[in-house]
N, C-alpha and C positions, 0 to 999 in steps of 0.2 A: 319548625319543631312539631312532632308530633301532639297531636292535643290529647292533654290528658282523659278526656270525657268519652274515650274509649272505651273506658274502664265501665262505661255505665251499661255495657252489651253483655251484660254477664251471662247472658245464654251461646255467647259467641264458642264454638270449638274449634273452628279454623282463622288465621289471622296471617295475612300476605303483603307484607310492606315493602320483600326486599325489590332490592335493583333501583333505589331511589336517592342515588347517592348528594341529593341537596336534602335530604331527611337528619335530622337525630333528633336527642333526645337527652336530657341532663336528668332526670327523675323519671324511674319507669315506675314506680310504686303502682299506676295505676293496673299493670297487667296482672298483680297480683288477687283483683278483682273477678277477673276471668278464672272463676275456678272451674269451669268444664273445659278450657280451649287444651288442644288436643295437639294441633301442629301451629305453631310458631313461627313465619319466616321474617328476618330481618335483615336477610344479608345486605350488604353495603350500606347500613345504617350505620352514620358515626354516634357510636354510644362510648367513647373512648370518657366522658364525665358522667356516665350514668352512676346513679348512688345505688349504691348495697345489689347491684344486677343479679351475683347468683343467690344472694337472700332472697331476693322479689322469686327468681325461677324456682327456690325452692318451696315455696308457698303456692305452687302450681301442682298437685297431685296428681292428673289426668294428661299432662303431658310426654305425648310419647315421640313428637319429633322439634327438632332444636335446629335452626339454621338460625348462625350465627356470624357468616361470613365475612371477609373485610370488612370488621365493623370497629376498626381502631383500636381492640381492646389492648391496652397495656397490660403491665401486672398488678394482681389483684388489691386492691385497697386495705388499709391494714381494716377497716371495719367490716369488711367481709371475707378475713382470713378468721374472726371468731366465731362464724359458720358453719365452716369446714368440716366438724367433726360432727354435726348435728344435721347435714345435707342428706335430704333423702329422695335420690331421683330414681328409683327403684322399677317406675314405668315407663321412663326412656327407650326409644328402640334407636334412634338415630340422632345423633351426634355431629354438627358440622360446624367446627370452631378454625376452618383452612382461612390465612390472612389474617394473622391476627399477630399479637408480639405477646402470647403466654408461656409462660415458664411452667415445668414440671408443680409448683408450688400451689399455682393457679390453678391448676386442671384437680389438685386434690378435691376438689369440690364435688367431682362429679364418681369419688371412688366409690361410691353406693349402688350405681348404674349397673355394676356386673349381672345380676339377675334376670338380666333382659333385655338389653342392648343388643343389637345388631350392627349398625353400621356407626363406624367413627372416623370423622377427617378431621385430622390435628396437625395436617402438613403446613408447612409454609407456616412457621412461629418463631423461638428463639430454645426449645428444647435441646439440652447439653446430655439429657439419661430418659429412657421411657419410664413412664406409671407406672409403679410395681402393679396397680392394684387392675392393669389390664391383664394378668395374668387369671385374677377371677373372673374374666368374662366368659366365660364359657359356650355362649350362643355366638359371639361373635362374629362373623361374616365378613363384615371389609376392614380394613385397620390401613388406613393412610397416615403415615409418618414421616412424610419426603421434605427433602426440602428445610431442614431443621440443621442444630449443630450434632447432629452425634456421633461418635465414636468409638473405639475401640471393638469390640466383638459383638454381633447378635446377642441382645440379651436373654438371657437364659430361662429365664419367667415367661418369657413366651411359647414356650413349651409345649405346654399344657394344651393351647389353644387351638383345640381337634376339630374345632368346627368351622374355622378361619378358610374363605374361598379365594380373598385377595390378601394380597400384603402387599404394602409399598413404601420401601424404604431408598427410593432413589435421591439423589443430592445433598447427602449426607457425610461423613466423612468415616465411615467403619472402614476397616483393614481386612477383616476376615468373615470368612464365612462357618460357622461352626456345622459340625458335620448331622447334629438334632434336627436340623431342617429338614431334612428328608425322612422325618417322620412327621410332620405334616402331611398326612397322607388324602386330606381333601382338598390342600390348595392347589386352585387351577390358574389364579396371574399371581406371577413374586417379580418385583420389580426392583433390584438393588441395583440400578444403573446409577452411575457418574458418583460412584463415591472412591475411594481409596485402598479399596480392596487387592490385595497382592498375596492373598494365602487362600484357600481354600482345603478346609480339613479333609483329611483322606485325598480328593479328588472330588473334579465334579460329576466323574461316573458313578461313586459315593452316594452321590447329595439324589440323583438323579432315578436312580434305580430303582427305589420303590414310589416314585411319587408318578404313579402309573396315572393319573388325572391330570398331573398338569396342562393346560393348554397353554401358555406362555408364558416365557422367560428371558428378562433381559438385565443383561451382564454389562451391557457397553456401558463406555465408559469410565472404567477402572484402571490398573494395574497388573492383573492376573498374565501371569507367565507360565510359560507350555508345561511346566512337572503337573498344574493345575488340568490337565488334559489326559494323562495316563491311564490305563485300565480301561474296563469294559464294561457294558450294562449285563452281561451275564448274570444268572440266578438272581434276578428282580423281575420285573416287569413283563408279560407274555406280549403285551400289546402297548402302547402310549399313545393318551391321548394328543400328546406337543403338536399346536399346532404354530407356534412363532418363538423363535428363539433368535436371539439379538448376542451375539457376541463380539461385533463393532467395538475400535478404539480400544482394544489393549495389549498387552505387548509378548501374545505369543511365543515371538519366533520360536515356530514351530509347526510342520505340515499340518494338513488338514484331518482330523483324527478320523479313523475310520468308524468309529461309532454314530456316528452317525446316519448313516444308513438305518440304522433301529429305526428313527423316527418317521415312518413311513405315513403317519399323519400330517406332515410340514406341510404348511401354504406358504410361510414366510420364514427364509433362511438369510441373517445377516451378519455379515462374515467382515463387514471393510474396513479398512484401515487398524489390520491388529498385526501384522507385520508375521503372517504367513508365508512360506515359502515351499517350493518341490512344484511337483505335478499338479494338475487338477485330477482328484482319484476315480476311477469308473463308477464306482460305487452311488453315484449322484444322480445313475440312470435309475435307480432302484425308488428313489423320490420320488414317483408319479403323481401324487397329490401338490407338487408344487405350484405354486404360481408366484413367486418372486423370490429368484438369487442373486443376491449382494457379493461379490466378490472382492469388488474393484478396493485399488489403493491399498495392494499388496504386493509381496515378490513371486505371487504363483509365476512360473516358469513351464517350457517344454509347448506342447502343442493344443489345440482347444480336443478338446477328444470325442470319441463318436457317441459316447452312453450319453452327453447333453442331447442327443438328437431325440430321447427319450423320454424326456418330460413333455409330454405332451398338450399338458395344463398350463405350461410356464406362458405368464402374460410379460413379464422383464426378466433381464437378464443382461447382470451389468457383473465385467471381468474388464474393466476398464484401468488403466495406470496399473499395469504390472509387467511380467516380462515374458508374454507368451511370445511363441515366434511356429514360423510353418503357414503354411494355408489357410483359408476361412474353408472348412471342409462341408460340402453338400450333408453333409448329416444332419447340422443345422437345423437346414431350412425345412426340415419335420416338425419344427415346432408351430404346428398351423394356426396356433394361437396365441404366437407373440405379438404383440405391443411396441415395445420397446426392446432395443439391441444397443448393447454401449459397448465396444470392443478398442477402445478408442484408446490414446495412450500405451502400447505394445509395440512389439516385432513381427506384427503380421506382414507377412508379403506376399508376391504372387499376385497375379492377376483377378480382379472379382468375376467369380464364377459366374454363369449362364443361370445357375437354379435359385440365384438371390430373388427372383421374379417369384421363387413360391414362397415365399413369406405374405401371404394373402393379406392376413391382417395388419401388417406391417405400419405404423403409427411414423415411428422415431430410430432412426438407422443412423447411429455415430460410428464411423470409422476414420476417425480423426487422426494425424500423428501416427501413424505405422509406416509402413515400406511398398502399397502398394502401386502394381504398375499397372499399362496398358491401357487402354480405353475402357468409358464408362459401357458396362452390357449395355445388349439391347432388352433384353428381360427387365430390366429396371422400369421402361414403362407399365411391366402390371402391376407393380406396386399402387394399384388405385387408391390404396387408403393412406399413403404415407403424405404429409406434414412436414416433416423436419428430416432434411439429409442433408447430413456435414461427410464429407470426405475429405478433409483439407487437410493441406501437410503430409500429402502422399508423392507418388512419384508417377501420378499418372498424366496418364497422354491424353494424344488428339484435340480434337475441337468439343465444344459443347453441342451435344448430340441433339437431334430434332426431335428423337422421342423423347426425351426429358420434360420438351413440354406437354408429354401425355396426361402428366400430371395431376389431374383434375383437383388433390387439398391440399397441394403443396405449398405451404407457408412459408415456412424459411429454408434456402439451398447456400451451401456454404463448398467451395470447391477452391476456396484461397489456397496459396502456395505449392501445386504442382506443374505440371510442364503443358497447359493443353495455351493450346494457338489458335489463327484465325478466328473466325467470323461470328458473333450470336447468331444463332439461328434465324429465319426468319420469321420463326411461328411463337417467339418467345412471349409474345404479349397475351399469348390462351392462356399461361400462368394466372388464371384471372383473382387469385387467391394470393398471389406471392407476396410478403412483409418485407421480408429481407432478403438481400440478396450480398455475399461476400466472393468474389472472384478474384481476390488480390494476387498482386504477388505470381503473376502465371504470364504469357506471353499473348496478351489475344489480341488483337488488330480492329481496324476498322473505323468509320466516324463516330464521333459518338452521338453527333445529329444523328444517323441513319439505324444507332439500334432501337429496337420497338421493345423499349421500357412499358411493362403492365403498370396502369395507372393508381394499382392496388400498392405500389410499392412506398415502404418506409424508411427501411436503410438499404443504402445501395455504398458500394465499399468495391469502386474499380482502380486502389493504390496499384502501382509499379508494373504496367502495363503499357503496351504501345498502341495505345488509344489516341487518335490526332484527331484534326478538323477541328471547328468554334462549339461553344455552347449555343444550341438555337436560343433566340430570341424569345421564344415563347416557352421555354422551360418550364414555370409554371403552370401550364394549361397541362405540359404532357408529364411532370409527375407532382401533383400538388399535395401530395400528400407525406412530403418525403421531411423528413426528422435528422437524418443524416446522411450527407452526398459528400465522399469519399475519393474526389479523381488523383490525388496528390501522383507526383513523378510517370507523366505521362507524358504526352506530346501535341496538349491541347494549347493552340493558338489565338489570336486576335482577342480582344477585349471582353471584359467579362460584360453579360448582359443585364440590364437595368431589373427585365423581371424575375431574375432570382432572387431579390429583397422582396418582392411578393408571394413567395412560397412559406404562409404565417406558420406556420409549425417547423419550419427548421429550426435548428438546436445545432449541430456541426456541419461547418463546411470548409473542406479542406480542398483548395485548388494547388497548392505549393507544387511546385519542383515542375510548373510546366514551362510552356511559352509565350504568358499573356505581355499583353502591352495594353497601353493609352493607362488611362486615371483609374484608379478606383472609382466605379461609380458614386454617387452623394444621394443613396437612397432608401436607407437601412432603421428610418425612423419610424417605419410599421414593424421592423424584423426584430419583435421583442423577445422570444424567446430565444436569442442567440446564446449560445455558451460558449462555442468556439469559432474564432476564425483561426482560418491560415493562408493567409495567400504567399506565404515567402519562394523566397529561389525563382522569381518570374522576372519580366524587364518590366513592369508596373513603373508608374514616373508621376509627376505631379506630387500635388499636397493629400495629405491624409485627410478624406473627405468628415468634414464637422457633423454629419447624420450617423455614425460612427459611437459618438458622445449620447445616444439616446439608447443606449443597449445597454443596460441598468444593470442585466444580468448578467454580462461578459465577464471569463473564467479566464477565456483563453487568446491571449492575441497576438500573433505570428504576424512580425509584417517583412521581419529581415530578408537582406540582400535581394533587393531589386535598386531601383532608382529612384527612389522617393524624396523631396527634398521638404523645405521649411522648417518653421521652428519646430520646438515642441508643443505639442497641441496642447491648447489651454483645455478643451473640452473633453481632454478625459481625465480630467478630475471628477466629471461625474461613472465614472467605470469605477466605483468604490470596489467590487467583488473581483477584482482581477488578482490572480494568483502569479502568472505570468505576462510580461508584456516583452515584448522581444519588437525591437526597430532597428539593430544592430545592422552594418550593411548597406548603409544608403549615405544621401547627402543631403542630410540636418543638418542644421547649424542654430545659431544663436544660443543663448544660455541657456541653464538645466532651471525651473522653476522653484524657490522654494518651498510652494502647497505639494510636492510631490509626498512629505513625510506625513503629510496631514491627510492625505487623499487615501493612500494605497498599505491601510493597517493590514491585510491582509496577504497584500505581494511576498513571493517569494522567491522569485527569479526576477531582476531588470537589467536586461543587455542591450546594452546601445552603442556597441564598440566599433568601429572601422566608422563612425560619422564624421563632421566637421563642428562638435561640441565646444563653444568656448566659457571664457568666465572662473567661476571659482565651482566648487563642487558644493552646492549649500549645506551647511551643519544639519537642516534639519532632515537629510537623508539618516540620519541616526534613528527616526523616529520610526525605523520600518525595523520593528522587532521582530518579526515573520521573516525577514530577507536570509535567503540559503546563497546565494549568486549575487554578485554585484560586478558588473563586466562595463565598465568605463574608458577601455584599453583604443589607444591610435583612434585618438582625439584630439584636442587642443586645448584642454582644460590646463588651469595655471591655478598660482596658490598654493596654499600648505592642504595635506589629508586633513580634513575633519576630527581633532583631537575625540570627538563623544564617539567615536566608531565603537568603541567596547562596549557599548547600549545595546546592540545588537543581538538580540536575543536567542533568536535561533543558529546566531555563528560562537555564541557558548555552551546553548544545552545541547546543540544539535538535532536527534531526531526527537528526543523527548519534544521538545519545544514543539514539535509538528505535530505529535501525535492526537490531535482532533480527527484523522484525517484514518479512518481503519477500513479493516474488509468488510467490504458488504454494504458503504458507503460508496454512494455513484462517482462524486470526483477522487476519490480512493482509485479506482479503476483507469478513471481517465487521466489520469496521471504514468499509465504505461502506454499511453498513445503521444505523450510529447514528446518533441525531438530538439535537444537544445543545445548549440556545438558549445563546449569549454577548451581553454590550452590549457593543459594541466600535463607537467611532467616533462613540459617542451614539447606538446606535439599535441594537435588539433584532433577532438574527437568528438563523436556523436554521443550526445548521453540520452538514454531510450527509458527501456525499464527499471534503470536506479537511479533515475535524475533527481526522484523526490529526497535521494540520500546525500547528494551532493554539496557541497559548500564551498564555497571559490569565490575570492578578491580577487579582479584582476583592475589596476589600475595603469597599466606599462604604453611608455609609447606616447606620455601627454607635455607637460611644460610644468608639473608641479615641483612646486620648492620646500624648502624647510626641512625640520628632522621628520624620520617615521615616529609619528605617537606611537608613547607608550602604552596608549589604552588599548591599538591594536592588537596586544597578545594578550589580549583577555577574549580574544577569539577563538577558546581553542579548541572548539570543531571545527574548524578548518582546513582542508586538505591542500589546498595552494591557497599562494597566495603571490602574486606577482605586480612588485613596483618597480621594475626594470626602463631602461631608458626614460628615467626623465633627472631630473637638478635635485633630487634628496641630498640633505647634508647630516652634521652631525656622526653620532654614533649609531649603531646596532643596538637597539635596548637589549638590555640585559635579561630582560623577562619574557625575549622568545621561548624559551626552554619551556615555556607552560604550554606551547602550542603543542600539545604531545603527540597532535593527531594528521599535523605535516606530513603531506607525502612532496609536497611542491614547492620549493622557495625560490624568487628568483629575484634580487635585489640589483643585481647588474645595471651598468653604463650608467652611473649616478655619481655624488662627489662623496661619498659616506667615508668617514674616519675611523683612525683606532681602531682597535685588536676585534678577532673575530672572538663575539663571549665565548666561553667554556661550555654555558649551557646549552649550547645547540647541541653538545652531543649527546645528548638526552632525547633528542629528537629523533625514535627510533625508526618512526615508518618512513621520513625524509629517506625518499629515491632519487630526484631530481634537486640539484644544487648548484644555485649560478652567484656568485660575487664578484663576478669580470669585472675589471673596469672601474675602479672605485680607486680612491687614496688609503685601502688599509692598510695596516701596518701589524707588526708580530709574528709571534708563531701560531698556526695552524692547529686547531686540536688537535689531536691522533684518536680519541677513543670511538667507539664503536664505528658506527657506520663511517669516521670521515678518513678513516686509514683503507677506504675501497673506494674511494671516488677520485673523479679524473681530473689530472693538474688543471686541464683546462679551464674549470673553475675560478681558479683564483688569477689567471691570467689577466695583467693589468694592474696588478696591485705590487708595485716594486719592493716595495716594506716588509711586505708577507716571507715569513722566512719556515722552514721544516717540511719534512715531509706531506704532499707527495712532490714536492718541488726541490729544485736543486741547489737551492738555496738553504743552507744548513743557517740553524739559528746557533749565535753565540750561548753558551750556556753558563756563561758568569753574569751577565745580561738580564735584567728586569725589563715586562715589558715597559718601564717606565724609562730605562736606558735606550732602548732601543727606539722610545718615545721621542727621546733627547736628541740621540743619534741623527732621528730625522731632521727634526728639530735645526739641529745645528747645519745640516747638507743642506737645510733651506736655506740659513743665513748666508753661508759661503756661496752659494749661488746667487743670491742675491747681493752679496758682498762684489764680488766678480764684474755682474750684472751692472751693476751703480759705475765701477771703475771703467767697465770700455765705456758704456755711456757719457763720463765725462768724458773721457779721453775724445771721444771720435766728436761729441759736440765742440771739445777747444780746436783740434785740429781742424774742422771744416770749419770754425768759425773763423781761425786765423787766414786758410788755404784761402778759400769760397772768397772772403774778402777780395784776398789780390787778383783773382780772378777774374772779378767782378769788375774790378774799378783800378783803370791802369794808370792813374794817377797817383794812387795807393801803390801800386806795382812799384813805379819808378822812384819813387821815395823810398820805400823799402828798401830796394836793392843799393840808391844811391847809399842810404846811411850805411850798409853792408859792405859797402866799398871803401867808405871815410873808417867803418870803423877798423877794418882790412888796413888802410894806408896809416893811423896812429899805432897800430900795432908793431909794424914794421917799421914804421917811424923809431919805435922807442928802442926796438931791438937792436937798430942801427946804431943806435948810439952807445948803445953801452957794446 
């Protein structure tokens, strides 16, 4: 707490407490004391139970500045709303109440201040209307008002305010701009960025045309559509001072106005993301005072044009994500004082020119994603000063060029997914700067013992290349500093090496898709910072090594299809953070544990399909409310489904249920680097970058019995769902129909009864549909989707009658008749059944006999013959 015995400095003028945010203060009475203090600072004092606070300030005469910042204040106490009209801060020059939660009601306090006030920040509160009585300010100078609730139009009382050099009404929710603004003829910043705005009166040539002072203006984002663009600066302005204009994030569509060229002052012109389109205009060569053009993340279209080669001040220059197309044309590279180049995202083509080498100053050169071909120049090595080159996802050739490593600050080289072949250089390791390196995705050769990795390197990313030979043994000595080692789908053999678990700063490593064998190594209990493994798609064998269980921070663990066998690991019950755990592919066996629901609150994928899995499937897999994938398929698991499945939280809300998980969050990202096959739809796919959207049961292929729970269709995000080949009995619950979000069902080779429900037809994104093989019975929906699907379907189910089968349903028939109907074909079969059975058991019991024992035989036949000779005996006589 602050001590009150402050109070006792009464000769104090100056007073500086702020930035002490373990300070406050519940009675300030004592500052009242300080009748000469002059300036005031308090910000981040919690004074949110100060008593009678602007009573006490108004008992301060000689104060002329007022920092009042995040200091908790609420709204005003009703004991100092009877103040308000007797406030007299009439020597105030500054004002700073920004972070606070004051309403227009509160601020009345300070309506006396107009006489002499300069600067007022009242941003960031809960203001719904501004101060009428800011309108008497008259000296006023800065007015920050951002960040508050208001709305509807520029208040019209601000009018007045001729002396005003800033204004800032950014994050707010106005609509319009009133066209009085542009007699503001001394403000030089107006900031109405990110509010709601979609009108502007007159136009912004209007607004613009006499406020020959401004130096900056930002517009972004709003609403404002291209009629707001029309007209011209004519008959205003001879000269303008603009030097930054932001018109970023609104919704134009519409070319780039030619007025602009007036503003021959610009240093900073920001144009992206407002949904421009046409030409880029010549008229941008006339901008000589620039040094940053924002473009990118629009539909400008046609060719880059030669008037850029005209700014000769320009230090960036970003036309990135739009739809230019044609050459990177030499006129460019006039700009001798560019920085940065972002051209990246287009339809450039063509070969890169010989005169990319005079970009002297050249920092940052993105040519990412366009159409270029041919070999990298040879002029690329005078770029002495570039850092950062991405050219990936073009269409270029050759090998990676020996001058490249001329390089001398080249940080990060990105040259993923084009066509270049053969060999790293030999001189690659004078990169002695390089961070990262990405060469995915391209065809280049060689051991990868024998390339000379710079020991400067962090990320290295050599995916889908024919890269063969072992990892040396000493891995760690030659790149220790590496964060992320990237070989996946190459053609790297023999066993992986003990001291890559000694490289402490790794974070991912992805060997999958090569040709390793022998064990996992069992040595991974210094390698704390791991995130991800992947070693799948190898011939890897043996047990899942228990040093594994000591990576506390594991996100990501890929072990499927190799050869791996044993239980399931008791020890990664300590991997609580695992989002994914994939062992799918191999030959595990024994039962599934039930600490799985209690370990893994976080999991969201677990695939263990094509194993030797036995036992029951334990209930407390329910407990993974996070689970999007659950892949159990061609196993040996027995038992009935887990009736609590509808617990399942994320296979109800879907993505909502995920959404922890946003941009600009690291495993947000790394979430388009997994790769996790699903059947869905009947047919085996990769799921990449919408895996994190997926939803998939597949239980098909095991030994379980019983009906399908009813709680299952309280799943219904779910886009398949597949319990094919195994002893389900029962009916079809009736409350599929809720699964609305079905594209995949496949219930086939089971013993399932009774009629197919009605409400499947309701199931409108179901594409793929299998009930083969089952005891149903009835007729067949007909409505929507199920009058376009293939008989093949229902193949196997002899009862099933209508369309699309040729089997017509009776239609005087209830399915309860036709229940019966079965019903009754059972008994008679079985009626039938029962009758040879006896039959054929008396005949061989009788037959088999005489067969057997021909003592029996003779007695038989003899009595056969006596009974023969009285018959004829008697017939004789009569």
């Amino acid at each position: 707490m602050i001590p009150n015995n402050l109070g006792n400095l009464t000769r104090l003028y100056f007073l500086d407490l702020s930035f002490n945010s373990w300070l406050y203060s519940n009675d300030i009475n004592w500052i009242s004391k300080l009748s000469l203090l002059e300036y005031l600072y308090l910000s981040d004092v919690f004074l949110a139970r100060a008593q009678n606070l602007f009573m006490v300030l108004n008992m301060m005469p000689s104060l002329l500045k007022i920092e009042l910042r995040n200091c908790s204040l609420t709204k005003m106490r009703s004991d100092d709303h009877q103040f308000v009209s007797y406030t007299n801060f009439s020597s105030i020059e500054f004002l700073n109440l920004k972070h606070n939660e004051l309403d227009v009601q509160d601020l009345n306090a300070f309506r006396n201040t107009s006489t002499s006030i300069q600067f007022i920040d009242i941003s960031h509160n809960n203001l719904s209307s501004v101060p009428f009585w800011l309108s008497n300010c008259d000296k006023l100078v800065t007015l920050y008002l951002g960040s508050n609730a208001l709305s509807g139009s520029l208040p019209l009382h601000l009018q007045n305010l001729s002396s005003l050099v800033l204004l800032d009404f950014s994050q707010n929710k106005y609509e319009s701009v009133p066209l009085w603004l542009g007699g503001l003829e001394s403000l030089k910043y107006l900031n109405l960025s990110w509010n709601h705005i979609n009108h502007i009166e007159g136009s912004l040539t209007s607004i613009l045309r006499n406020m020959c002072h401004l130096i900056s203006l930002d517009l972004s984002g709003n609403q404002i559509r291209g009629d707001a663009l029309v007209g011209n600066l004519q008959h205003g302005c001879i000269d303008f001072d603009l030097k930054e204009l932001d018109l970023s994030n609104n919704s134009f569509n519409a070319q780039l106005p030619i007025w602009l060229e007036k503003f021959e002052n610009l240093v900073t012109l920001t144009l992206h993301s407002s949904l421009f389109h046409g030409p880029i205009p010549n008229f941008s060569g006339k901008l000589s005072n620039l040094e940053y053009l924002f473009l990118n993340n629009n539909q400008l279209n046609g060719t880059i044009p030669n008037s850029l080669g005209q700014l000769r001040n320009l230090i960036l220059l970003d036309i990135s994500n739009n739809n230019l197309f044609g050459d990177l044309p030499c006129s460019i590279t006039s700009l001798v004082n560019l920085n940065y180049l972002f051209l990246n995202h287009n339809n450039l083509s063509g070969s890169l020119p010989n005169c990319i080498g005079q970009f002297a100053n050249l920092n940052t050169l993105v040519l990412s994603f366009n159409k270029f071909s041919g070999v990298i120049p040879r002029s690329i090595e005078q770029l002495v000063s570039l850092e950062y080159l991405d050219v990936s996802k073009n269409f270029l050739n050759g090998s990676i060029p020996q001058y490249l490593c001329q390089l001398p600050k080249l940080y990060s080289l990105f040259l993923a997914k084009n066509n270049l072949q053969g060999k790293f250089p030999d001189s690659f390791d004078q990169l002695r700067n390089l961070r990262n390196l990405d060469v995915s995705l391209n065809n280049l050769e060689g051991m990868f013992s024998e390339i000379k990795f710079p020991k400067s390197l962090v990320y290295v990313n050599l995916t889908n290349n024919h890269i063969t030979g072992s990892l040396p043994q000493n891995i760690a000595h030659r790149l220790p500093n590496l964060t992320n080692l990237l070989l996946g789908e190459n053609l790297i053999y023999d066993s992986i090496p003990n001291s890559l678990c000694k490289i402490n700063s790794l974070y991912n490593l992805d060997l999958s898709g090569n040709n390793l064998i022998g064990n996992i190594p069992d040595c991974w209990s210094s390698a704390v910072t791991l995130n991800e493994i992947n070693l799948s798609s190898n011939k890897l064998s043996g047990l899942i090594p228990s040093s594994l269980g000591h990576l506390s921070t594991l996100v990501w663990l890929h072990l499927n299809n190799n050869n791996l066998e044993g239980e399931f690991p008791s020890f990664l019950r300590n991997l609580t953070q695992l989002l994914i755990l994939d062992i799918g592919d191999n030959q595990m066996s024994g039962t599934l544990p039930s600490w799985i629901g209690d370990t893994f609150s976080f999991m969201q994928i677990l695939r263990l399909r094509q194993n030797k899995f036995n036992g029951n499937i334990p209930s407390e897999i329910c407990k993974l409310s996070s689970l999007q994938i659950l892949d159990f398929s061609n196993n040996m698991l027995n038992g009935s489904i887990p009736h609590c499945m509808g617990n399942m939280t994320a296979m109800i809300q879907g993505k909502n249920a995920r959404g922890s998980l946003v941009p600009g969050e690291v495993r947000y990202s790394e979430w388009f680097e997994q790769d996790v096959s699903q059947i869905i739809r009947g047919r085996e796919d990769h799921y990449t970058r919408n895996l994190q959207w997926v939803a998939n049961v597949d239980l098909s292929n095991n030994n379980l019995s019983g009906p399908i729970p009813e709680g299952i269709t309280l799943l219904t995000a779910l886009q398949g769902l597949n319990l094919s080949h195994n002893h389900l009995s029962g009916k079809i619950p009736k409350t599929i129909g809720d699964m609305k979000s079905l594209e995949s069902l496949d219930l086939s080779h089971n013993l399932l009864s009774g009629s197919i429900p009605h409400t499947m037809s309701s199931l409108t994104f179901l594409s793929h549909l299998s009930l083969s093989y089952n005891n149903l019975s009835g007729p067949i929906p007909q409505e929507n989707q199920f009058s376009t699907l293939d008989p093949s379907i229902y193949f196997g189910n002899k009862f099933l009658c209508g369309a699309p089968l040729s089997n017509p349903c009776d239609p005087h028939k209830s399915d309860r008749d036709i229940e019966g109907d079965k019903h009754d074909r059972v008994e008679k079969i079985w009626f039938y059944f029962v009758v040879a059975v006896g039959f054929g058991t008396g005949f061989w019991a009788v037959i088999g006999s005489l067969l057997l024992k021909k003592s029996w035989r003779y007695a038989y036949f003899r009595s056969i013959d006596e009974a023969v000779h009285r018959i004829n005996v008697t017939f004789g006589r009569n």
